[in-house]
C-alpha positions in Angstrom: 0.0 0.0 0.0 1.3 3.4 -1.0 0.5 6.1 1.9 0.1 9.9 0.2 1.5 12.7 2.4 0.1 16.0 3.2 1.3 18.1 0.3 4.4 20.9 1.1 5.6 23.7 -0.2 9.2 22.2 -0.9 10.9 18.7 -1.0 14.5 17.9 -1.0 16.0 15.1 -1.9 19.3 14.7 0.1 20.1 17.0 3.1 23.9 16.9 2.1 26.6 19.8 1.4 23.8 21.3 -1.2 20.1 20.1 0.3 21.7 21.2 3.5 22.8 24.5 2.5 19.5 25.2 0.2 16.7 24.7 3.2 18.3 27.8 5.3 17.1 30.9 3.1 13.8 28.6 1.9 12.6 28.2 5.5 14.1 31.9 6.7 11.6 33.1 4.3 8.5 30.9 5.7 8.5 28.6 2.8 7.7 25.0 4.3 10.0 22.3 3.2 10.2 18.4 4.1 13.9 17.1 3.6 14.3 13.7 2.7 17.6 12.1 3.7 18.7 8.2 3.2 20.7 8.2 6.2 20.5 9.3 9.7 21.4 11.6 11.9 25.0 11.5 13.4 26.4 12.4 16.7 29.9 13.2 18.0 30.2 9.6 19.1 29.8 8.0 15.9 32.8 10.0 14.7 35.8 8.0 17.1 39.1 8.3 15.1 39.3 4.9 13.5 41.0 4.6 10.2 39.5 1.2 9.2 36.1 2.1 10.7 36.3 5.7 8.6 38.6 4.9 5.7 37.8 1.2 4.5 34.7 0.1 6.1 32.7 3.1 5.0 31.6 4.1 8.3 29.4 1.2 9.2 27.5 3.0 11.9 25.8 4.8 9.4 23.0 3.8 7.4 25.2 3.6 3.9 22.4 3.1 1.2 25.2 4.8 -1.1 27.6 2.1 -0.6 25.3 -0.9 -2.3 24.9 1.1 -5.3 28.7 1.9 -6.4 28.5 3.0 -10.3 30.1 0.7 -12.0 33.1 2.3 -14.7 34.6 1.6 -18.4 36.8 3.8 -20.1 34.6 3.3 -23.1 32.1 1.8 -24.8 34.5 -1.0 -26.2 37.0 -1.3 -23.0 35.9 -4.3 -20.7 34.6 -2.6 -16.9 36.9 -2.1 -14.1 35.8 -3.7 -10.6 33.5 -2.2 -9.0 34.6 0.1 -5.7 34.1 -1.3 -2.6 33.0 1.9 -1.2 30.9 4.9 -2.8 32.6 8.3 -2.5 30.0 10.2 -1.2 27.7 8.9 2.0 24.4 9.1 3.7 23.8 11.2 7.1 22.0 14.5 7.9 25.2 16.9 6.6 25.7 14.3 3.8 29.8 14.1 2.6 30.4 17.3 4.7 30.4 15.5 7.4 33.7 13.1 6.5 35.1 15.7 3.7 38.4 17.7 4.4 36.2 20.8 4.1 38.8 22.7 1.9 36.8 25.4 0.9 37.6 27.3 -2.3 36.3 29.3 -4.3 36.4 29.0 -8.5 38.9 31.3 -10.8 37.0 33.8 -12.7 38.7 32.2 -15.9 36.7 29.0 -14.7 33.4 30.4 -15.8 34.7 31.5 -19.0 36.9 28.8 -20.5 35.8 29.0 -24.4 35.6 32.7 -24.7 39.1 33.4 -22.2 40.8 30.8 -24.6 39.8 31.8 -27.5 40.5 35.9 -26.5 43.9 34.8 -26.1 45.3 31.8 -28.2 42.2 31.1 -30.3 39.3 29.5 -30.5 41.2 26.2 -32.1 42.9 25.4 -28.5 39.6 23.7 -27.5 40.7 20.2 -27.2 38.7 18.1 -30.5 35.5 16.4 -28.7 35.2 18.5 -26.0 31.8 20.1 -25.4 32.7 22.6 -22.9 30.9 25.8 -22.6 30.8 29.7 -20.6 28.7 29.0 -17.6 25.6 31.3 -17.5 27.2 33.2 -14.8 30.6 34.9 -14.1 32.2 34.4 -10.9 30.7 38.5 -10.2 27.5 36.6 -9.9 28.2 34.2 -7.3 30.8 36.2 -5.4 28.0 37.0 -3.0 26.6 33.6 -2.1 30.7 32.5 -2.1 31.1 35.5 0.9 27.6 34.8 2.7 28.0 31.1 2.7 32.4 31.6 4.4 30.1 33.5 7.0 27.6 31.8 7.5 29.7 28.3 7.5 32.5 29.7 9.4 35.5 29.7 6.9 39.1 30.2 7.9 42.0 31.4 5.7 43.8 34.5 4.4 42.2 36.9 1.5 44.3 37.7 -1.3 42.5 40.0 -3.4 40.1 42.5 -1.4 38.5 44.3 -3.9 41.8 44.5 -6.0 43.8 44.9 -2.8 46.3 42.0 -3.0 47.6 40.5 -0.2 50.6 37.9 -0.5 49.5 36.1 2.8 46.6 34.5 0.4 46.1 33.6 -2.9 47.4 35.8 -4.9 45.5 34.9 -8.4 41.9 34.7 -6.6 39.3 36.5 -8.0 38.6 39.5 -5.9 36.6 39.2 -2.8 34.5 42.1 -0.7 36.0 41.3 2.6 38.3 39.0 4.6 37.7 35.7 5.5 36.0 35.2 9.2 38.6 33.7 10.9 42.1 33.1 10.2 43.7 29.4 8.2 44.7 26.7 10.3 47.9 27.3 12.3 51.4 26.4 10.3 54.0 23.3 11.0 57.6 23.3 10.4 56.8 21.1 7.6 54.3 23.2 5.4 56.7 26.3 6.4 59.9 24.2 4.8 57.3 23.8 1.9 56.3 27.1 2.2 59.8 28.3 1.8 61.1 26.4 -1.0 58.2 27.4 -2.8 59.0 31.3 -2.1 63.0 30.2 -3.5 61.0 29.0 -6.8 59.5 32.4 -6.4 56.2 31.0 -6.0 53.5 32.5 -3.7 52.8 30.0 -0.9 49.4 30.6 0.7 46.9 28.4 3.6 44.1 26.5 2.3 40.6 28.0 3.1 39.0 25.8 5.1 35.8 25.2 6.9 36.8 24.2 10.3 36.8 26.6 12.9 40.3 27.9 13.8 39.2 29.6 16.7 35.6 29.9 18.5 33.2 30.2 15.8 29.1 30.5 16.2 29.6 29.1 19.8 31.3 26.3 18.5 34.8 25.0 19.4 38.0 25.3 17.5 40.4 22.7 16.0 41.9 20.5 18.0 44.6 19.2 15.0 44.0 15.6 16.0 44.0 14.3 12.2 41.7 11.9 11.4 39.9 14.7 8.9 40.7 12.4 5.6 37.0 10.9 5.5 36.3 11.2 9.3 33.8 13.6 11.3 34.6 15.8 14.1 33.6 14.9 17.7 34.3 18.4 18.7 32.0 19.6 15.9 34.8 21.9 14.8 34.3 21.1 11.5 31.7 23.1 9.6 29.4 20.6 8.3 25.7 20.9 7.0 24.8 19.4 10.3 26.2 21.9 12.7 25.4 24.8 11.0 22.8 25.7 8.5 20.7 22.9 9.1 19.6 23.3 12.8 19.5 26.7 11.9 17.1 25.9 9.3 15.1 23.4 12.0 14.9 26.1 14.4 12.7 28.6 12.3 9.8 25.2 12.7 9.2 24.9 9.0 11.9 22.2 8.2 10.5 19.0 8.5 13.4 16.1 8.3 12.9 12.5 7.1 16.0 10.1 7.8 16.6 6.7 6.1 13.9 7.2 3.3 15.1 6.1 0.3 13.7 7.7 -3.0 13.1 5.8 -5.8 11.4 8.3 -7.8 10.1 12.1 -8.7 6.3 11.7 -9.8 5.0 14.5 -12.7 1.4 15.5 -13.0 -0.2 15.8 -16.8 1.0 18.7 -17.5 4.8 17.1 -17.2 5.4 19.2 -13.7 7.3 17.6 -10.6 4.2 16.3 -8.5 6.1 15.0 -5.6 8.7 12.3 -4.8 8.3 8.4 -3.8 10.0 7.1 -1.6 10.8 3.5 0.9 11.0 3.9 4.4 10.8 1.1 7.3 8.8 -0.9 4.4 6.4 1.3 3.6 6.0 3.0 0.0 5.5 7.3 0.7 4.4 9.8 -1.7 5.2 13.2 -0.5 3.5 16.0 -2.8 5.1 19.1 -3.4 4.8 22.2 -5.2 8.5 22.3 -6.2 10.6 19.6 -5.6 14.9 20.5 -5.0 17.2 17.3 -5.9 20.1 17.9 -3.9 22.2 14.8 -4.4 26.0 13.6 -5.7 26.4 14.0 -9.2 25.7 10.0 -9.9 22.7 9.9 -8.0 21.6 12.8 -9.3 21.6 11.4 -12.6 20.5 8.4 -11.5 17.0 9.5 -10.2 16.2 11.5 -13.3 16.9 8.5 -15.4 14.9 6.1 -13.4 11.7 8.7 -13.0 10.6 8.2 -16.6 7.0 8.8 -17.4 4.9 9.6 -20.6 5.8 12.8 -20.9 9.5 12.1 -20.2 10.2 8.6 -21.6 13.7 8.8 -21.7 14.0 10.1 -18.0 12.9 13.1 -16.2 14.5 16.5 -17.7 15.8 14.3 -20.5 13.9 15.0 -23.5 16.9 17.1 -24.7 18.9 13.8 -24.5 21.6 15.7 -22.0 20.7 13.9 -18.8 24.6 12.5 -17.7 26.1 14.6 -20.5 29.5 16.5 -20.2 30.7 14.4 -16.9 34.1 14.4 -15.6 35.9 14.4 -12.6 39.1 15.5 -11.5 42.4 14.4 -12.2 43.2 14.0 -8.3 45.4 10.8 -9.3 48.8 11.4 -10.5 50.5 13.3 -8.2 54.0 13.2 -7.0 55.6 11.7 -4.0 58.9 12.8 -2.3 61.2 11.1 -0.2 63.2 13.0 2.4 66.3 12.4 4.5 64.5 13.4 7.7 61.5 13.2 9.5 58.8 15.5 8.7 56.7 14.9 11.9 53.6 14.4 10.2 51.7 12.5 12.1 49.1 14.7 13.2 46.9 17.4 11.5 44.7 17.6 8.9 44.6 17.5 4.8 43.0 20.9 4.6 46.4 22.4 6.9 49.5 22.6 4.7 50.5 25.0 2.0 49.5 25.2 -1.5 50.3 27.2 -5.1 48.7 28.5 -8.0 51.2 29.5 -10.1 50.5 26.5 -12.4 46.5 26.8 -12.0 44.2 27.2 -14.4 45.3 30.3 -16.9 47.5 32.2 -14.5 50.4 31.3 -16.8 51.1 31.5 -20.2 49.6 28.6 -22.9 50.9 30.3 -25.7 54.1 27.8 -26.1 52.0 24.6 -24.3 49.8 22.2 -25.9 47.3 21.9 -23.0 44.5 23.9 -21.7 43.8 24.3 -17.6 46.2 23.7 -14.9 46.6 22.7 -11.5 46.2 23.9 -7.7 49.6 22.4 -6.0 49.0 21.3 -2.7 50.8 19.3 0.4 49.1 18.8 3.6 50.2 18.0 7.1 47.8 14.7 7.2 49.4 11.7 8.0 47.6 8.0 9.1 49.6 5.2 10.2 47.9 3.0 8.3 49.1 4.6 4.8 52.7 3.1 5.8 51.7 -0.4 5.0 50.9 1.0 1.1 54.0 3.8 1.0 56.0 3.8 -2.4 59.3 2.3 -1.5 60.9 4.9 -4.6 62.9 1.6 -6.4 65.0 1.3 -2.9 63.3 -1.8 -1.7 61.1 -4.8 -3.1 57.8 -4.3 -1.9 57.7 -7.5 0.4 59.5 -8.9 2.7 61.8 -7.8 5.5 63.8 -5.7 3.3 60.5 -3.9 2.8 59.5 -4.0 6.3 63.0 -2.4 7.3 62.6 0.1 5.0 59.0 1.3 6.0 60.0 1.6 9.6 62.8 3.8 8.6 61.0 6.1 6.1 57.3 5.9 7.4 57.6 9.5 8.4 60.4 10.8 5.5 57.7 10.9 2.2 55.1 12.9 1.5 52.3 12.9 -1.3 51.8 16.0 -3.4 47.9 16.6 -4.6 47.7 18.3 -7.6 44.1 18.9 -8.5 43.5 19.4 -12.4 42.0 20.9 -14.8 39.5 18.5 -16.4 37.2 19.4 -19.5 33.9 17.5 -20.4 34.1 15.4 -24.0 31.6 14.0 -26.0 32.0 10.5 -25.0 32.6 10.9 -21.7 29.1 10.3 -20.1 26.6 8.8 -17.2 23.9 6.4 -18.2 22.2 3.3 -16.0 23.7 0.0 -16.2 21.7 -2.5 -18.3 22.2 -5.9 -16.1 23.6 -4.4 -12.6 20.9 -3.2 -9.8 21.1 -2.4 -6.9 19.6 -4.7 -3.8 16.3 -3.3 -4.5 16.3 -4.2 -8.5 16.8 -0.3 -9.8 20.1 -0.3 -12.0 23.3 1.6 -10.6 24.6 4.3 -12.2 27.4 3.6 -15.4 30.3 5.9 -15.8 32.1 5.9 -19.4 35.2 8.5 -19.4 39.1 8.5 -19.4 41.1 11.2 -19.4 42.0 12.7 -22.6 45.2 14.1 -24.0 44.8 17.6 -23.1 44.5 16.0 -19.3 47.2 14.1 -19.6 49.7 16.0 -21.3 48.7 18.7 -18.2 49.1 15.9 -15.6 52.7 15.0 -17.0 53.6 19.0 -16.9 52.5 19.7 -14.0 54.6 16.7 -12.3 57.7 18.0 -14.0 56.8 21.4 -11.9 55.8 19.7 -8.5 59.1 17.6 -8.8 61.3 20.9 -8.8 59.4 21.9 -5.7 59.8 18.5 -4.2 63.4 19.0 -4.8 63.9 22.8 -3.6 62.6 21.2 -0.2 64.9 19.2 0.1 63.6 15.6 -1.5 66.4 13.0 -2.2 64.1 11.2 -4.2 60.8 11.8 -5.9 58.0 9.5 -8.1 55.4 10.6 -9.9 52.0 8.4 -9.8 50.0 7.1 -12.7 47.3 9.4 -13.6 45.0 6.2 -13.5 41.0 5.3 -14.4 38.5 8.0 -14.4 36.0 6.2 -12.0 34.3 7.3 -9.2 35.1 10.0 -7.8 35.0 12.7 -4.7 34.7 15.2 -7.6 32.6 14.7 -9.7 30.8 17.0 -12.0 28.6 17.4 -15.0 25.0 15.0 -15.7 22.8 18.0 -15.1 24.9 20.8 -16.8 23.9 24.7 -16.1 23.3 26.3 -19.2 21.1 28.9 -21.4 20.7 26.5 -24.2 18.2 23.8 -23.6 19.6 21.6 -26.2 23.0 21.5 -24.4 22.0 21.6 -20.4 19.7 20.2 -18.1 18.9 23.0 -16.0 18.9 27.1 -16.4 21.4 29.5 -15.0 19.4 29.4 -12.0 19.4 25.9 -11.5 15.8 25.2 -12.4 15.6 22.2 -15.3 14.9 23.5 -18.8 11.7 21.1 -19.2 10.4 20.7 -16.0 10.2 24.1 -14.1 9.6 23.6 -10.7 12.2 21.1 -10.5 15.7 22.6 -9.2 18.9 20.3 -9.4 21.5 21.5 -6.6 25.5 20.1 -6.7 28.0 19.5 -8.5 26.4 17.6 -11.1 25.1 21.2 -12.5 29.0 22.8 -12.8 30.3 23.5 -16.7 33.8 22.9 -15.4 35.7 21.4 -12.9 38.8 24.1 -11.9 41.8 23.2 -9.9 40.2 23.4 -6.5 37.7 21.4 -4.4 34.3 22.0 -5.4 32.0 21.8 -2.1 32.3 25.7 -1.6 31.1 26.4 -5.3 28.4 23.7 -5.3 27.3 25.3 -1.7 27.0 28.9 -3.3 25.4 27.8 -6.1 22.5 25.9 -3.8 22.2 29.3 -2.0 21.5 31.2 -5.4 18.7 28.6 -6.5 16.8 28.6 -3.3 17.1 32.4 -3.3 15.9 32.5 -6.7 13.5 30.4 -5.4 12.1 32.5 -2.4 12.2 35.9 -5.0 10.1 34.3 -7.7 7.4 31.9 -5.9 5.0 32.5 -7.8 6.4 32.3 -10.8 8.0 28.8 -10.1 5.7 26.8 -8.0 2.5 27.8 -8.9 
């Protein structure tokens, strides 16, 4: 038996880093909205500092609905599959992946939001890689700068500002785009070992600058700061120091009464009336079968399941999938190059083994079109980037650099010498959307219920790898400036599942190349807004929660302003 709900103003699907952020201006303004969440909530004592429990058992104290629908990946349509992940990159929990995220919060380059028309201004419009179907977002980086500065407020945001309204400052990021005021707090504090990386990047003659990142360096909203006990790299805060969904916005949003949360419900699909309008959203919960009506219904959730759900709520008047009578539902997917860094060996210890991967030091001398392309063969760059995080647990896996066989006690001698003497360098690329890279549902492999998971088809093309190779050459020289006796540069590997993951619903004023309009509402189906990263044109060198976050703000805004026009 299927139970119909009292109808609501608003549903959300997924109460995550965009669901989460979306309900706080919807319910400010009175607007009544029912979140729908497949997990549960989570307190401080679910989040003990346990690397297996955390890092490869997928947090099993969590209701992890995400983690028996992996996609499954190819690199194309001919290439055989690769195994399936063991463990989904996002998760399920009130505060979604903000909860276990590093909460390195960046914003986008301004360059970002006009790849095809900055390229072309200034080397042509023939440096777009063949097969790639990137486009200008429908916005410039002026339009989101004020959802970027309310949601580091509102969040709680720590770092250094480089560019106040045009007034650098070399303490930050030199090449960000400019910003209306300072960060709320200051970065995490400094080690010796991000100031010796810090250093030797100034010797390059590089500008060395703190990650922004969303964990309170000092009191913040009442709540405690950093304690620089590690366990950040997919781990929660006990302290609630980090500046998840969870502790911020959404209690906020709670506390206004016209929030209404629904843990562990599992939607299955978004229903349409006859006129081909979102109706409402089905979903499974304690093993009963819910419809909850809504006048406009938000889908909030990661890029695959965002795709996912439109592709399985097919209907007369959208056979091929909701949204999708354009055919662009899982179109221009991608995700970042974040393999394919470089590791250094040093001949001392670096004392790494506490902190966290959002405190280190990081350049963007080699980002996105801060330097000259004229004399490259690539597009795009990369945010450089070594952390202070250290687990004991990575030493069983460390690169032994060609000095040791990787068994036996050899090995073993040489990881108890060198455990704390290497260090891994993230470089976080530019990555373009092609033609054939894509999202589509599996035709044989479901999930336990019977829906089909998600299907990824993409590899890295040459404009991504011939950046990957060049920007190893650059982090090897920094590597070595440091001090590094010895340095290797990882493969840039499959382009599978990923913590960054964008495109599927692509932002966009043409209808017969996006899902949804600059305001995040879908081309076809108009009170039906898609929040993440699955609605980003391009990926950028940073880490996109921040963007995705600011972006969730605008639509629910947008939203709130035009009710009338969108719901009714």
């Amino acid at each position: 038996m299927t139970i119909r709900l009292p109808g609501t103003d608003v549903v959300t699907i997924g109460l995550g880093g965009a669901g989460g952020i979306a309900v706080l201006p919807l319910t400010e303004s009175g607007i009544d909205v029912v979140g729908l969440e497949a997990g549960r909530w989570m307190s401080p004592s679910d989040f003990a500092p346990d690397e297996l429990r955390n890092n490869y058992r997928g947090w099993p104290q969590s209701v992890q609905k995400a983690n028996r629908e992996v996609p499954v990946h190819r690199a194309n349509e001919q290439s055989p599959e690769f195994a399936r992940d063991s463990l989904h990159p996002m998760m399920n929990a009130v505060g979604g992946t903000t909860l276990h995220y590093y909460a390195r919060s960046y914003r986008l380059h301004p360059w970002d939001f006009s790849v095809v028309s900055e390229t072309a201004r200034r080397y042509g419009g023939d440096r777009i890689p063949e097969g790639s179907t990137v486009e200008d977002w429908p916005l410039t980086y002026a339009d989101l700068e004020p959802f970027y500065d309310r949601l580091e407020y509102e969040l709680g945001v720590g770092g250094f500002a480089g560019n106040i309204n045009g007034t650098i400052d070399t303490r930050g990021n030199i090449f960000e785009g400019p910003r209306t005021r300072d960060y709320p707090m200051p970065p995490l504090r400094s080690t010796k070992f991000t100031e010796m990386m810090s250093d030797a990047a100034r010797r390059l003659g590089y500008n060395p600058f703190p990650s922004p990142a969303a964990i309170n360096s000092q009191i913040h909203n009442n709540r405690p700061a950093c304690q620089y006990h590690g366990f950040c790299n997919r781990g929660g805060c006990h302290l609630e120091a980090k500046n998840s969904t969870a502790v911020t916005t959404i209690p906020k949003a709670e506390a206004t009464g016209n929030l209404k949360i629904v843990t562990e419900s599992h939607v299955t699909k978004i229903h349409v009336d006859a006129e081909g309008r979102a109706s409402g959203v089905e979903y499974l919960r304690d093993g009963e079968t819910y419809i909850q009506p809504a006048e406009v219904v938000l889908l909030a959730g990661y890029t695959y399941e965002n795709t996912r759900l439109l592709l399985l709520s097919n209907s007369d008047a959208y056979p091929s999938g909701l949204s999708n009578n354009h055919g662009q539902v899982g179109r221009h997917y991608m995700t970042h190059a974040q393999r394919g860094g470089v590791l250094g060996l040093f001949p001392h210890r670096l004392n790494r083994w506490y902190g966290l991967p959002a405190q280190g030091s990081g350049i963007d001398e080699w980002a996105d079109d801060n330097f000259d392309h004229k004399d490259y063969d690539f597009i795009g760059g990369a945010h450089f980037w070594v952390s202070q995080d250290s687990r004991p647990i990575l030493a069983s896996r460390m690169n032994t650099f060609g000095r040791a066989p990787r068994w036996g006690s050899q090995w073993k001698e040489f990881i108890m010498e060198n455990a704390d003497r290497w260090v891994g360098a993230h470089l976080q690329k530019t990555t373009l959307p092609y033609e054939d890279n894509y999202l589509d549902l599996h035709p044989t492999i479901t999930d336990p219920l019977g829906f089909p998971v998600c299907r990824i088809t993409a590899e890295y093309k040459d404009n991504e790898k011939k950046l990957a190779r060049f920007t190893q050459e650059k982090m090897e020289q920094w590597f070595r400036e440091a001090g590094a006796i010895d340095t290797f540069r990882m493969p840039l590997g499959p382009m599978g599942p990923s913590t960054h993951a964008y495109g599927g619903t692509r932002m966009g004023n043409d209808p017969d190349t996006n899902v949804v309009n600059r305001w995040g509402f879908s081309h076809e189906v108009p009170n039906l807004g898609i929040l993440g990263a699955s609605v980003m044109g391009t990926s950028g060198a940073r880490n996109p929660t921040l963007t995705v976050q600011a972006l969730a703000w605008r639509t629910a805004q947008h939203l709130v302003e035009n009710w009338r026009n969108i719901a009714i």
